[in-house]
Steps between C-alpha positions, in 0.01 A plus 500: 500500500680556813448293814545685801627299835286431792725714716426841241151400525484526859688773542245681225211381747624602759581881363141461358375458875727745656300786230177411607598521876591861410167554308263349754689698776458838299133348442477480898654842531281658338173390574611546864522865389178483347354338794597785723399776295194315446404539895651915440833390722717680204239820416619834571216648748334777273450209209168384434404173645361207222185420502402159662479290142826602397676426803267120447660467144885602609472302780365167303756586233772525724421146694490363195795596390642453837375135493642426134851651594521260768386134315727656234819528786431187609490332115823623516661372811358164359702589121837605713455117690468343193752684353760427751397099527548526094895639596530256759387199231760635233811522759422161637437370165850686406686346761330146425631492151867646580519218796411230232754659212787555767 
């Protein structure tokens, strides 16, 4: 069994975080897209216009997904913070025990 440092743990958290940033802005992205073609910003002129329920149901799908992209970018500035206090605990704990073998 192999024990991994603190620092390689961080730095794995803090990748981890920096992926879900990119999802939950792609999330964002794209149910700002959705939003707008929901309210016929991005139909061509001669395309038919959805009826009033489906623009209800892409519109509630898209908020939600709108809202979950969001908690889920803020879970993960919360898991890059941690991950970085977790570096900054291993270097000071580092330096503590090469100031007390030196």
């Amino acid at each position: 069994m192999e024990i991994q440092s603190a620092f390689n743990l961080g730095v794995q958290g803090l990748q981890k975080a920096n992926e879900d940033v990119y999802k939950s802005a792609e999330n964002i992205a794209s149910s700002a897209s959705l939003t707008a073609e929901s309210y016929g910003v991005a139909q061509a002129s001669n395309a038919p216009v959805a009826s009033v329920n489906e623009l209800a149901q892409q519109k509630g799908d898209s908020s939600v997904k709108l809202t979950q992209s969001l908690i889920d970018l803020r879970v993960a500035e919360f898991q890059a913070k941690a991950s970085v206090e977790v570096m900054q605990s291993a270097d000071e704990n580092l330096g503590s025990l090469l100031d007390v073998t030196v």
